[in-house]
N, C-alpha and C positions, 0 to 999 in steps of 0.2 A: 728695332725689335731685338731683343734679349735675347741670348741660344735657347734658352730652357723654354720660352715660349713659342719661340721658330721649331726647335725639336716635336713640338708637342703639334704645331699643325701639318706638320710634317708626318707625322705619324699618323692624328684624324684625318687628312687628306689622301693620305695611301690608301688609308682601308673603304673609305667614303668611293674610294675611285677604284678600286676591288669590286667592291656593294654595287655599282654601279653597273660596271663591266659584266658581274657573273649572271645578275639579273637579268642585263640587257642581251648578254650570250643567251641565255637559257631559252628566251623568248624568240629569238633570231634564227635558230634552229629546230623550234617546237613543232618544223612540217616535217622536218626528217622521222622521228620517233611516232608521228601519228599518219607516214602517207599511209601505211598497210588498212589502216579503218578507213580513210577519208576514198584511198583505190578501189578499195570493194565499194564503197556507197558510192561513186560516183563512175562506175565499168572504166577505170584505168589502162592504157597499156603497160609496157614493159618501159617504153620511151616517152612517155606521157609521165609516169610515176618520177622517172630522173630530172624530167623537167619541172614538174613543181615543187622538188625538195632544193633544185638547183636555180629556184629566183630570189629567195633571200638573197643568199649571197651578191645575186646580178643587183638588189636594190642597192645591199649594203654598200656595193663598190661604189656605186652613183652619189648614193648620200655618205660616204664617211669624205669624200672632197668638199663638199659642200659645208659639212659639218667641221672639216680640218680650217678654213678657212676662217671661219665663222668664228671658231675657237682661239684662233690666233689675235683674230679683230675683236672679238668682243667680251674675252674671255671663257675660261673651257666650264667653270659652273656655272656661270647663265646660258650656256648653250647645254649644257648637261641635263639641267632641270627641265631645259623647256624639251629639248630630246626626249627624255624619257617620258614626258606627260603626251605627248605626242606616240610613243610607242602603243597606248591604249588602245588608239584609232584601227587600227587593223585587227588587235584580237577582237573588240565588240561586231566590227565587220564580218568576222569567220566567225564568229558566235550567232549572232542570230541572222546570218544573210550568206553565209557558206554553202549553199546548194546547188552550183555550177563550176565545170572545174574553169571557166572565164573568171568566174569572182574570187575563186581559190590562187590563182594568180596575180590577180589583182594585190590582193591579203599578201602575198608573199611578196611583192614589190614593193610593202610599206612595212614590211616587216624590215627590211634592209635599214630604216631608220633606229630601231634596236643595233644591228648589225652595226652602224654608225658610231656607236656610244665607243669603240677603239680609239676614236680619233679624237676626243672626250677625253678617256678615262686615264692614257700612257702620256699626255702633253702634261697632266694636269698633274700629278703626281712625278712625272721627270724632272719637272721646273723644279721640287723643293730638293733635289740630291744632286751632289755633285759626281764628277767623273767615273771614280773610282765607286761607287754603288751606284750606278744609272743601270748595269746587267741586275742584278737583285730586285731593286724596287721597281724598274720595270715589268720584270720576271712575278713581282709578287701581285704588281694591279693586272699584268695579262693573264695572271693564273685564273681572273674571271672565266678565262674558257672553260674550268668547272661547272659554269653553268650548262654545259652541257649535257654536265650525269645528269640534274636533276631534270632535265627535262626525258633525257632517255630512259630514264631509270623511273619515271613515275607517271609520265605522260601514258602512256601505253597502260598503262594498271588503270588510271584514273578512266581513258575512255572506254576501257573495258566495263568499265559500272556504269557511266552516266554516260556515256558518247564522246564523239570527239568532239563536237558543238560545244555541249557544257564546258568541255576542257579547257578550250581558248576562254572563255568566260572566267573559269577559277582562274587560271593563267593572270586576270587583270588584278589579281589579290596583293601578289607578289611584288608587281611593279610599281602599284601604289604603296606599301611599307618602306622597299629603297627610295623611290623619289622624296617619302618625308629623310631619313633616315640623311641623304646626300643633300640636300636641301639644307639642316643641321650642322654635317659636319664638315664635309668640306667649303678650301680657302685658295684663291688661286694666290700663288708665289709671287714673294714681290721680284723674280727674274723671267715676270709674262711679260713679254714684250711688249713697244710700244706701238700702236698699228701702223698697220703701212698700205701703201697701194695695193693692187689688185696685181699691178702689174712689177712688183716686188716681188710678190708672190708665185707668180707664174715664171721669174727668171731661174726659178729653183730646177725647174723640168729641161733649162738648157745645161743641169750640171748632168753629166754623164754619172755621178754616182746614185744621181735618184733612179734613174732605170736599173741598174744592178741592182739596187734595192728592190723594187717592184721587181725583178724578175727569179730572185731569191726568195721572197717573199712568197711570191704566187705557188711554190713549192712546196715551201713548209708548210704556211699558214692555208694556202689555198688547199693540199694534201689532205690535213687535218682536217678542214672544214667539210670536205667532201668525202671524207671517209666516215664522217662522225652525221652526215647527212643522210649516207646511201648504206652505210651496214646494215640497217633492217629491213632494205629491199634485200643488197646481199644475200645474207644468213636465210633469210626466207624464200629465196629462189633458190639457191644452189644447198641450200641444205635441209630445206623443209621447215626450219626452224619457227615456233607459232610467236604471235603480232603480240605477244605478251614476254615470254621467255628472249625474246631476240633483245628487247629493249634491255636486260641485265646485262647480256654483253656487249650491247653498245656502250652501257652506262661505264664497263670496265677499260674499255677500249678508252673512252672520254675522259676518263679517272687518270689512266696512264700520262695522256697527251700535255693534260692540266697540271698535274704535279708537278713534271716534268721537267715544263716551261720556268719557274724561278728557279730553280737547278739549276739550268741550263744558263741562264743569266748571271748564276751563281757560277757558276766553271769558269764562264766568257768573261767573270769580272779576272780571272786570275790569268788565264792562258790567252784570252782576246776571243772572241766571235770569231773571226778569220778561221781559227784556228779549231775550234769547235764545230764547225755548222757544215765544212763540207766531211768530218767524221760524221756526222748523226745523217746526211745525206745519202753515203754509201751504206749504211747501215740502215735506213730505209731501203734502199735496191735490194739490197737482199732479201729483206723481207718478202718485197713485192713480189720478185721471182719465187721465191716459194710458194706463195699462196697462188700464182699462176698456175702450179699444177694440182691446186684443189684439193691438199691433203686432208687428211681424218679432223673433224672438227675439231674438236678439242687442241689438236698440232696448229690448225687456222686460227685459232683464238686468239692461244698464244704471242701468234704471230704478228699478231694484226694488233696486240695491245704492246709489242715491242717497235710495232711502225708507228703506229701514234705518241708513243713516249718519245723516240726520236725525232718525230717533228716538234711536238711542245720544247723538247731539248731546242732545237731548229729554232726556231719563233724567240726563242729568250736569248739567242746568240745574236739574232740579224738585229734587235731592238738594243741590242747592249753596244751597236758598230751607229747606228742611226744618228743618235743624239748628239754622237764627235763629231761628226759631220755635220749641222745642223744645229746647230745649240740652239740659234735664234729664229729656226722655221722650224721648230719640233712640231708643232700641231698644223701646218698644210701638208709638210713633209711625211709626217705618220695617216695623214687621211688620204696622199696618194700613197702612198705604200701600202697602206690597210685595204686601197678600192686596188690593188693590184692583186689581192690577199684574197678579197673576194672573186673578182675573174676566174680565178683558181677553184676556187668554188665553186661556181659553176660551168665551167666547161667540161672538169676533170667528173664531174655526177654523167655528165651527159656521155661523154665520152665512154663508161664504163656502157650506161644503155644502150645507144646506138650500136656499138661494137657485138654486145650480147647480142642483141636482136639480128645483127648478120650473119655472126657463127655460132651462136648458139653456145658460146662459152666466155668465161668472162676474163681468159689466160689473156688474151690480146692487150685489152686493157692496163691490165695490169703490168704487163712487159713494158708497155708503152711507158707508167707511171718510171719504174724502174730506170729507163733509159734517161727520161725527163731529170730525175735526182740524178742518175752517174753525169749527165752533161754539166746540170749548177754546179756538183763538187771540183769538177775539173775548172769550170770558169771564174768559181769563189775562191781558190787555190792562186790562181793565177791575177785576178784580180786585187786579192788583198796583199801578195806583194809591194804593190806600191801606196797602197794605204796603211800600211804599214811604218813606210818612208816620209809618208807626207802629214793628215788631218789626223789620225790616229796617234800620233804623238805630241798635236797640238792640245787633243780636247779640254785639259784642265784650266789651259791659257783663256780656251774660249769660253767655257765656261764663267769667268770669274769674269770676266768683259762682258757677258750679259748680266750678272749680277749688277754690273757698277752700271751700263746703260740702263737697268731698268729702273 
């Protein structure tokens, strides 16, 4: 293969696996932006409403291993395509059979198969770059978390006209343009491995840097996910804010997170992830403890779109440390990281509910969040010490030895 022709699908496979990602985001998060309609039609609690914005996430974590697997063995655009055409199944479900908050769960446990498309979209796009831009092009296919605004940002308008029902319904517009779209353009790398056992696969979870990973992970990306889930219960409990106006600042909050993230990739390619992600961690804590004491909203906004730009920061540093580690498990390795990604997602929704609903304020929560990032940065700090010494200075070696093995 010629550079100018490798360059070139190198390029449609980024953006192919961007298209992918932000689609498959958008749709993976579509119950956070509409629970405020879906709680009134269906008499919600306070802990009932965290729990159905908080099962996406629980599906995604189940199916992005499944999917990471699958990716690795059989390649990440034939599992991409068939992912996506499968993401359908649950909006036509909540579109015309959404009338029980049982089936709304349901819906939201198959929605985790969009959620999935991470484990898809950052293997498949990682394979065609080498060391030195794996933070970047990583950073530019996860900045799919964009998919986010669109759905906070338009969902909430759209079921204001026609309902939430209809909504999930137009929702299946979008997902059918990307799957021709990915379908098209992307190409998997000729440095996809060649498959391996089950149980190749599973020797990866006795390395001790895949739990550090997952446990970083569950911070940033789980953070983000669950901020950008539960802001519109948020904003609309503690500040009154209405089930139309609350989705713009979600969508700003989401805006932050997503840009953010190839930044942050971009930094982590010059100064290292290590070295990036436990700053954007304590500069999350902060945040959190502010908004613990419930300042004037507009101070909250703020705040809360400078906590999610530092996690998207976050998420493009741990993805930019992954792949040196990992050259040749990128896609099992990214799909348990990504279901640890999710965890985070839904515990950290529920945790804000639960907590509310005992004291009646949502400071707890949030302290807790706070604590949670000061603990990662001390342990990312300490940890990357010695990754620093060891795989982290090999990655370009391994690199090039997956190229020649594949």
């Amino acid at each position: 293969m010629t550079e100018s022709i490798r360059s070139r699908r190198a390029r449609a496979t980024l953006f192919a696996s961007f298209l992918h990602f932000d689609v498959s985001f958008a749709i993976w998060v579509i119950l956070g932006p509409l629970a405020l309609f879906i709680a009134k039609d269906l008499h919600l609690s306070i802990v009932q409403k965290g729990f159905l914005v908080s099962i996406p996430p629980l599906g995604g974590a189940f199916f992005r291993i499944v999917l990471g697997f699958l990716s690795d063995r059989f390649g990440a655009k034939r599992v991409g395509v068939a992912s996506m055409a499968l993401t359908l199944v649950p909006l036509v479900l909540g579109w015309l059979a959404g009338s029980t908050f049982g089936m709304m769960i349901a819906v939201g446990l198959l929605l985790g198969i969009a959620g999935a498309s991470f484990a898809v979209s950052l293997p498949l796009a990682s394979r065609w770059f080498p060391p030195q831009k794996q933070g970047l092009a990583m950073g530019i296919a996860g900045a799919g978390n964009s998919g986010t605004v669109i759905s906070t940002l338009f969902a909430p308008v759209i079921a204001a006209k026609i309902g939430w029902h209809a909504t999930l319904g137009v929702a299946t517009l979008p997902v059918l343009v990307a799957l021709l779209v990915f379908t098209w353009l992307a190409v998997d790398s000729p440095a996809q491995p060649k498959p391996r056992l089950l149980s190749e696969y599973a020797a990866v979870l006795g390395v001790p840097e895949t739990w550090w990973f997952c446990f970083f992970y569950s911070i940033t990306f789980g953070g983000f996910l669950a901020l950008v889930s539960y802001l519109a219960i948020y904003f609309n409990t503690a500040y009154g804010v209405d089930k139309v106006h609350v989705g713009m600042l979600v969508a700003a909050a989401s805006l932050a997170g997503s840009v953010l993230r190839p930044v942050g990739g971009f930094v982590a390619d010059r100064i290292g992830g290590v070295v990036l992600a436990p700053i954007v961690l304590v500069v999350f804590a902060i945040g959190a403890l502010v908004v613990a004491t419930q300042p004037p909203l507009g101070t909250c906004a703020f705040v809360v779109f400078a906590m999610t730009g530092a996690l998207g920061m976050g998420n493009g540093a741990i993805f930019q440390i992954v792949p040196q580690r990992f050259p040749r498990e990128i896609g099992i390795v990214t799909g348990i990281v990504g279901a640890a990604g999710g965890l985070g997602g839904f515990y950290l929704p529920n945790l804000l509910s639960v907590m509310r609903a005992h004291t009646g304020t949502f400071a707890s929560g949030f302290v807790t969040f706070a604590a949670l990032a000061i603990a990662g940065a001390i342990l990312l700090t300490l940890a990357g010490r010695g990754w620093s010494a060891s795989f982290l200075s090999r990655g370009r070696t391994s690199f090039a030895f997956a190229l020649e093995e594949a």
